[in-house]
DRENSE-166169 format. One record per residue (C-alpha): residue in one letter; x, y, z. Coordinates in steps of 0.001 Angstrom, whole numbers, plus 500000, padded with zeros to 6 digits. Each point is the difference from the previous one (the first is absolute). Layout:
// DRENSE-166169
aXYZ ...
// end
This chain:
// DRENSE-166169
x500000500000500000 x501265503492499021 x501905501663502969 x499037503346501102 x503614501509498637 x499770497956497145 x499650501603496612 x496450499604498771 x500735499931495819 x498909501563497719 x496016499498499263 x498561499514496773 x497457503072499418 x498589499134496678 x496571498582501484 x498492498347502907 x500701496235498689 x503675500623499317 x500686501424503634 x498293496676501187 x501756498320497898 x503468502010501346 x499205499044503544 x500027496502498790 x503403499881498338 x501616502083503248 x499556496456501339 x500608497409497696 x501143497222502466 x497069500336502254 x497258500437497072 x501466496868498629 x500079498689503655 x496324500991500632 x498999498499496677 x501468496623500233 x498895499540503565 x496500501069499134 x499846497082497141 x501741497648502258 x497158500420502594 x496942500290497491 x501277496783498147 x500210498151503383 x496384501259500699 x499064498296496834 x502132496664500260 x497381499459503353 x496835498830497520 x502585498020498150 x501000498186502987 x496817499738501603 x498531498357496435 x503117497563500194 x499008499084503825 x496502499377499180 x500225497931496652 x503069498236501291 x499087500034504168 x496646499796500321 x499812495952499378 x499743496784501810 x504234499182501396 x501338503342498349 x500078501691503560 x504001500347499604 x499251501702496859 x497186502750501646 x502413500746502787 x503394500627497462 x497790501979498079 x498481501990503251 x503533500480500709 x501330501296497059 x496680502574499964 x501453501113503758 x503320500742498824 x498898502027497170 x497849501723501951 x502584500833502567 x502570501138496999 x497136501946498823 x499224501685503128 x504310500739500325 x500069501250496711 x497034502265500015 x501988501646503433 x502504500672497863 x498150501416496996 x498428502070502485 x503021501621501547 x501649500502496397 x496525501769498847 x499997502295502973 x504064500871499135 x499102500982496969 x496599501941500632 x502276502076503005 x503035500608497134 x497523501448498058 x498104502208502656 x503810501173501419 x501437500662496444 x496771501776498432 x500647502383503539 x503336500840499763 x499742500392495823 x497005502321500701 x501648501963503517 x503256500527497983 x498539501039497169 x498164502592501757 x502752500924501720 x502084500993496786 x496789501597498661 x500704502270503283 x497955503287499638 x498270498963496379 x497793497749501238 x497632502104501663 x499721501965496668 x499140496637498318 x498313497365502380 x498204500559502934 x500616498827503572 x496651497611500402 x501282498233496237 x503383499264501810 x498085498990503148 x497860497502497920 x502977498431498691 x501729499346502203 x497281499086502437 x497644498143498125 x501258499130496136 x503363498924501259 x498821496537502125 x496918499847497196 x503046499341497072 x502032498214502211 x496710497537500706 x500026499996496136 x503284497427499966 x498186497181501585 x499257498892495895 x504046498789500553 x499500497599502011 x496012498382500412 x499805501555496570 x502706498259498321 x498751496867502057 x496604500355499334 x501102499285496153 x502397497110500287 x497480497960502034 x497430501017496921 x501691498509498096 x500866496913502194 x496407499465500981 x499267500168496311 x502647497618499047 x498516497448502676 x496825500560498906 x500468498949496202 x501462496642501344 x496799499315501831 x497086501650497526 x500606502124496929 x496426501495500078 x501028500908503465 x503899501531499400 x497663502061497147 x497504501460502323 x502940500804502565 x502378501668496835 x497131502255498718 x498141500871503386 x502783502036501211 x500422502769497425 x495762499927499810 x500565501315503508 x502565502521498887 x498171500983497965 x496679500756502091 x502118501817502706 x501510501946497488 x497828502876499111 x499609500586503964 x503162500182501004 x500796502740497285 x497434501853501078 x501595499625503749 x503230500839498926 x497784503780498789 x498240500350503103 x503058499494502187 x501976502449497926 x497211502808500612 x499904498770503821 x503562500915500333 x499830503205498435 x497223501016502370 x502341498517502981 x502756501991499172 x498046503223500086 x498094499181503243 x503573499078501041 x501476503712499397 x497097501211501953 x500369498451502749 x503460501596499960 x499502503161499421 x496751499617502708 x502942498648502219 x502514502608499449 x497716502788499765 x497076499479502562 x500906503201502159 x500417502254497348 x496351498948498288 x498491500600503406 x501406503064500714 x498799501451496577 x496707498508500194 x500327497645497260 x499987496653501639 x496326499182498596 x500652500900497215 x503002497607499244 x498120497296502176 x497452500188497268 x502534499416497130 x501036496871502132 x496679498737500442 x499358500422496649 x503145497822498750 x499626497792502490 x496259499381498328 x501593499446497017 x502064497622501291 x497764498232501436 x498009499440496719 x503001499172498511 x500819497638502616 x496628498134499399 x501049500155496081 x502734498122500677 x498654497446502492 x496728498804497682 x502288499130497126 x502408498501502950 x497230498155501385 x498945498285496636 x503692499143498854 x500348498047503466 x496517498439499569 x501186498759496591 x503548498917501646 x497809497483502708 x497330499208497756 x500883498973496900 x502978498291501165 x497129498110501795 x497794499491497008 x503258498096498022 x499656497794502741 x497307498759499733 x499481499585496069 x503412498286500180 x498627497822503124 x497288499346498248 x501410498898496902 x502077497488501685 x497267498629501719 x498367498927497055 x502998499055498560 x500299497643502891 x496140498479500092 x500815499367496061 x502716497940500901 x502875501982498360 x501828500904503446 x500737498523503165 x498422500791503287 x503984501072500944 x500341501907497132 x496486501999500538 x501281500097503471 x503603501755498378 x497995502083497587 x498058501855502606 x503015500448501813 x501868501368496984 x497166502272499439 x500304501268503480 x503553500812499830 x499121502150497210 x497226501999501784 x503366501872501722 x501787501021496652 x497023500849498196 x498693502282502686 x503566501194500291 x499633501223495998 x497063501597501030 x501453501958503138 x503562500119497884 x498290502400498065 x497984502392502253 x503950500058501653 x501643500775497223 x497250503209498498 x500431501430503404 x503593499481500009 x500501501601496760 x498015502831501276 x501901500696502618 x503278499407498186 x498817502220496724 x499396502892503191 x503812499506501424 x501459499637496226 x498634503575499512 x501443501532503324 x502929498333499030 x499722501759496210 x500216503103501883 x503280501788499307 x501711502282501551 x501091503711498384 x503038499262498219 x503227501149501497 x501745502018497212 x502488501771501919 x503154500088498758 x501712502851501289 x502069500640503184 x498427501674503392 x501425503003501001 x502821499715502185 x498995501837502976 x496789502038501348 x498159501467496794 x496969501873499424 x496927498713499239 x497958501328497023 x496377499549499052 x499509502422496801 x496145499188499965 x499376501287503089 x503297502166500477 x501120498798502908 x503683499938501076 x500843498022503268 x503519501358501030 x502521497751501274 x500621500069503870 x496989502271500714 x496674499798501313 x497484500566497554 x496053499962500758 x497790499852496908 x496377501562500748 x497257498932497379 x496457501945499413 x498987496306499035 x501855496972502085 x500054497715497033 x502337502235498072 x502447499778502990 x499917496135499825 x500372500210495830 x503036502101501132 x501482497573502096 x499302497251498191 x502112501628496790 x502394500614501779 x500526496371501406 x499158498903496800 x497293498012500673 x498293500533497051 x500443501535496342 x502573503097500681 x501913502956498492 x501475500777503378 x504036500463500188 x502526499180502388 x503111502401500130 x499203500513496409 x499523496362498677 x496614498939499628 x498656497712502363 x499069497294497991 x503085499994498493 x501660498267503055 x499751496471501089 x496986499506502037 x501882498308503262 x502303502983499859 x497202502086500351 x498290498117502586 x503115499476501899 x500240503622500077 x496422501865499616 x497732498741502818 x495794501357499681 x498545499550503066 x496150499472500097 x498067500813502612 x498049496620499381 x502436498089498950 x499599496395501373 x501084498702503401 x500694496265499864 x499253497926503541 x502609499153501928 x502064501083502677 x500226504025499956 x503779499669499547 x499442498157497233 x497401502324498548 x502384502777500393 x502931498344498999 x498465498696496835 x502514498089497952 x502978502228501235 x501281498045503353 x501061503230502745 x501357500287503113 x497883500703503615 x501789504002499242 x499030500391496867 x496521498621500412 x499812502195503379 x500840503085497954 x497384499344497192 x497258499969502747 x500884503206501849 x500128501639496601 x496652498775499135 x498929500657503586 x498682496618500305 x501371499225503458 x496808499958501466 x498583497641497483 x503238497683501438 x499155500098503228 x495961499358499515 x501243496925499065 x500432496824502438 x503319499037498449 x501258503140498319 x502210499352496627 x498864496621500981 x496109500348499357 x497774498099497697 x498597502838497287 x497257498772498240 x499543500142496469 x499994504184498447 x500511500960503683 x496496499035500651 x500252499844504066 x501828503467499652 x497741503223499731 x500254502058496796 x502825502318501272 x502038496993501832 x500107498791496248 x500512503041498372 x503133500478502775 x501310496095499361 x500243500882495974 x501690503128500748 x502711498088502384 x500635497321497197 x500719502256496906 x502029502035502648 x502023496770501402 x500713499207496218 x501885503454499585 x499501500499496305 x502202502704498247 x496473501261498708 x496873499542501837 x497029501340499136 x497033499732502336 x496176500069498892 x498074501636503327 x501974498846502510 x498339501672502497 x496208500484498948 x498226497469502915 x502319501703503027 x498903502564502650 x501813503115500238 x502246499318502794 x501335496900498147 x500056501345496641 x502427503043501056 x501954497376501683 x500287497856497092 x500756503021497623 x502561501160502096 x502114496551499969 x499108499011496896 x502205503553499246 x502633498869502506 x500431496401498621 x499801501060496400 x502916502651500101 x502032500203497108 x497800497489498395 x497312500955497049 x496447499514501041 x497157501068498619 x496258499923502165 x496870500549498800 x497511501414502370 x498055503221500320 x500575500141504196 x501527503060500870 x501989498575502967 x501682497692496941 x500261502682497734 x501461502799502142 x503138497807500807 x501134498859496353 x502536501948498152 x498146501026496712 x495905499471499537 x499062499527496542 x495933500544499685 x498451498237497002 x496726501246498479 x498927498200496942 x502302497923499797 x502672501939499891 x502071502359502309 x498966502949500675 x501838501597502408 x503467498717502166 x501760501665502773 x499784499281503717 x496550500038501937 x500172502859501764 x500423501990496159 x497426497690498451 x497184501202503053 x500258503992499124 x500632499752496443 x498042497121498457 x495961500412501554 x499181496552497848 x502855498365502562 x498692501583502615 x496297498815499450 x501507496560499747 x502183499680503173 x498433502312502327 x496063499391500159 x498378498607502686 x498252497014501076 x500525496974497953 x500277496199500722 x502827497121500446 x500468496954496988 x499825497792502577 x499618499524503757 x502832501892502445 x501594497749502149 x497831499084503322 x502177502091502401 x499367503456497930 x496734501651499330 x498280499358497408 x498664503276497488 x496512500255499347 x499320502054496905 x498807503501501880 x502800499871502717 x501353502629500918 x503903500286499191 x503036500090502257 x502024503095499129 x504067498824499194 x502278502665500385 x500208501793496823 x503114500685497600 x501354502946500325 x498511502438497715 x497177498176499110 x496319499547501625 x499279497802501996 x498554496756498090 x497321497671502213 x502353496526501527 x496907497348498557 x500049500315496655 x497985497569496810 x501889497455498726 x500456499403496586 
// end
């Protein structure tokens, strides 16, 4: 079975059945294994009629009782080699079914990893969910046809074979009443394979929901709009539910057609022997081994029909990972060298220039300009932006990334221990991580918890309160120490106490170090080097805050009304800011009036 450091391969994409078919061939020797073993023990099943017929044309007469008990004896050990075997085949099969689960994960988690920031642009978070939750054991189920599959044919034929040398009619019926049943469950499980496909899709959507219900729960209830989005989700998950009923009618009739007419050969082949036997043209031992044949067969032939309702639903939920796996990401053209040293950062679209080893704040009329900004300049994204002069996507994407850090304000929080949340990928010291969290003024948020670093921090920082998260993704792109860092609202769910904390050592820690903030808080803005206000989309006005406030009224409007309302919920030990509060005065700059301490948030 693939280890978890092994190297998955490469997967075929070209269809649903060929990635199967690639999981197959990453395990040759235990297909084979899984196949032979699987015939071994369906062949023994079908030597028991065989035997029995022998022991009761042979055994059943007056002085043959040595014969009835060698022949009860052989039938034991068969059985008893049959029942070893079929351990085996059972252990292979379930190899094989977890080497598929475990490779289809780590082909689908690394390829979203390299996809890195394109694949929320291109697939969305319930789709990735649904694979890897759902479609990945449903193909992996899929590769039972390797083993009872394979089986299910060699004994076919063997049963068929044994058969023609007791009744040709018979062998006939046997031959030609197995595709007749292919053929009935065919249409059905087509229309399955359909139904399931339109089943996912509606899974994957409820799936994102959920998420976003999950990540975003506060916020919606703050602004009123929970109803509204529990609604939506009560409307997919209607749909869904139809769906779901879809699916399990045409389910339900390709299983009824997998018992019964498995059944139904039965008994026309029983019955044929039967009469075949009151005619006089078979022995009571060979009825006796016909029936018995007949029943072996019930297995395989019910296997065909289940084989297939495995396989549509496997290829569904392979054709859904082959096209998150067709997913590429933006090609890396860069070619050229970094710049050697600290450079500025250009964004001609919007004007911007980030300065190297300053403090710049960027204040936007409209928030989402700030982030298109940002995300230019960290090229994540289609850009024109320049670094020291070279354009950015001119340089080799790790260089850039190795260099050029953009700090979201929701960018995920994996669980695990908060050291290793803050740490990320980058192993630090006890000093270094100690320094990140003053800097972030997150000590607080350390001691709250029972073991400190130590502490269990559940998935997105859910058991943390909106600022304690806001403060823990702060302290991680701050322990990383990036040349550039550029940081999307760090700031927007804090109180005013905390956020002039945070602005003043964020300054401290950054010194001589280019960062760039977005945020319209005057407690940020007042302590950054150069304020660039952006109106349109592009910059309108740059100088330091206290300029900005008398000269530009359209800045002023934007950083220094009142009221307003937090992103997200302030941590538990501050006070929270109810939209017609009224403001705690921070001392103003000098020269300047003075602007409210509460301000909006983007």
């Amino acid at each position: 079975m693939i280890d978890a450091y092994e190297d998955p391969g490469t997967p075929d994409t070209r269809g649903g059945w060929w990635f199967l078919w690639w999981l197959v061939r990453c395990q040759p020797g235990r297909s084979v294994a899984g196949a032979l073993l699987a015939s071994t023990w369906m062949v023994l099943l079908a030597a028991q009629p065989y035997l029995m017929a022998r022991a009761v044309d042979d055994g059943l007469l007056p002085g043959r009782l040595g014969v009835l008990a060698g022949w009860t004896g052989v039938m034991f050990a068969v059985g008893a080699l049959s029942a070893w075997v079929s351990i085996l085949r059972h252990r292979v099969m379930t190899r094989v079914r977890m080497d598929a689960n475990f490779r289809t994960v780590k082909v689908v988690v690394g390829h979203v990893v390299r996809l890195g920031a394109t694949l929320s642009r291109r697939a969305g978070a319930g789709e990735v969910v649904t694979i890897g939750v759902g479609d990945v054991q449903t193909l992996a189920t899929a590769l039972t046809v390797v083993g009872p599959g394979v089986g299910s044919l060699v004994v076919y034929a063997v049963v068929a074979g044994l058969l023609l040398a007791v009744s040709a009619p018979l062998a006939a019926v046997v031959l030609l009443g197995v595709p007749v049943i292919a053929l009935l469950t065919g249409p059905p499980a087509r229309r399955l394979q359909g139904a399931e496909s339109g089943y996912r899709e509606l899974q994957g959507i409820l799936t994102a929901r959920i998420a976003d219900l999950a990540g975003g729960l506060r916020v919606l209830n703050g602004l009123g709009g929970k109803g509204l989005v529990a609604d939506a989700f009560r409307d997919d998950s209607r749909r869904l539910r139809a769906q779901g009923y879809r699916v399990g009618a045409v389910a339900s009739w390709v299983q009824a057609l997998g018992v019964g007419l498995p059944t139904v050969f039965l008994a026309v082949v029983t019955w044929l022997a039967a009469r075949l036997t009151a005619e006089g043209s078979m022995s009571v031992g060979e009825l006796v081994s016909v029936y018995g044949y007949v029943a072996v067969l019930v297995g395989p032939v019910a296997f065909f029909v289940r084989m297939a309702y495995d396989l549509n639903r496997g290829v569904v939920a392979a054709r859904r990972a082959v096209r998150l796996l067709r997913l590429e990401p933006e090609p890396d053209t860069g070619t050229l060298p970094a710049p050697a040293g600290p450079a500025e950062l250009h964004d001609p679209v919007s004007g911007v220039r980030v300065v190297p080893g300053r403090l710049t704040a960027l204040a936007a009329v409209r928030p989402a300009e700030a982030a298109a900004v940002v995300d230019r300049l960290g090229r994540y994204g289609p850009t024109d932006a320049t670094w020291g002069g070279v354009r950015l996507d001119a340089v080799p994407l790790p260089d850039v990334r190795r260099r050029v850090l953009v700090a979201d304000n929701e960018a995920d929080l994996f669980a695990g221990p908060l050291r290793e949340v803050l740490a990320a990928a980058h192993p630090a010291d006890e000093a270094a991580l100690r320094r990140a969290v003053h800097a972030a003024a997150a000590e607080d948020v350390v001691r709250g918890l029972p073991d400190g670093l130590d502490s269990a921090v559940a998935g997105q920082g859910r058991s943390l309160s909106g600022g304690q998260r806001q403060r823990v993704r702060l302290a991680r792109a701050l322990l990383a120490d990036p040349e550039v860092l550029l940081a999307v609202e760090p700031t927007s769910a804090l109180d005013a106490h905390t956020e002039a904390t945070v602005a003043d050592r964020l300054r401290a820690a950054r010194e001589g170090r280019t960062t760039l903030v977005t945020t319209t808080s005057p407690l940020v803005l007042a302590r950054a080097d150069t304020v660039v206000f952006l109106a349109d989309g592009k910059v309108a006005a740059t100088g330091p805050h206290p300029a900005l406030l008398a000269e530009q009224p359209a800045y002023r409007a934007l950083v220094a009304r009142d009221g307003g309302e937090t992103d997200d919920t302030p941590d538990a030990a501050d006070t929270p800011h109810p939209a017609a509060a009224t403001p705690t005065t921070a001392p103003p700059p000098a020269g300047a009036a003075a602007p409210p301490a509460t301000e909006p948030r983007a």
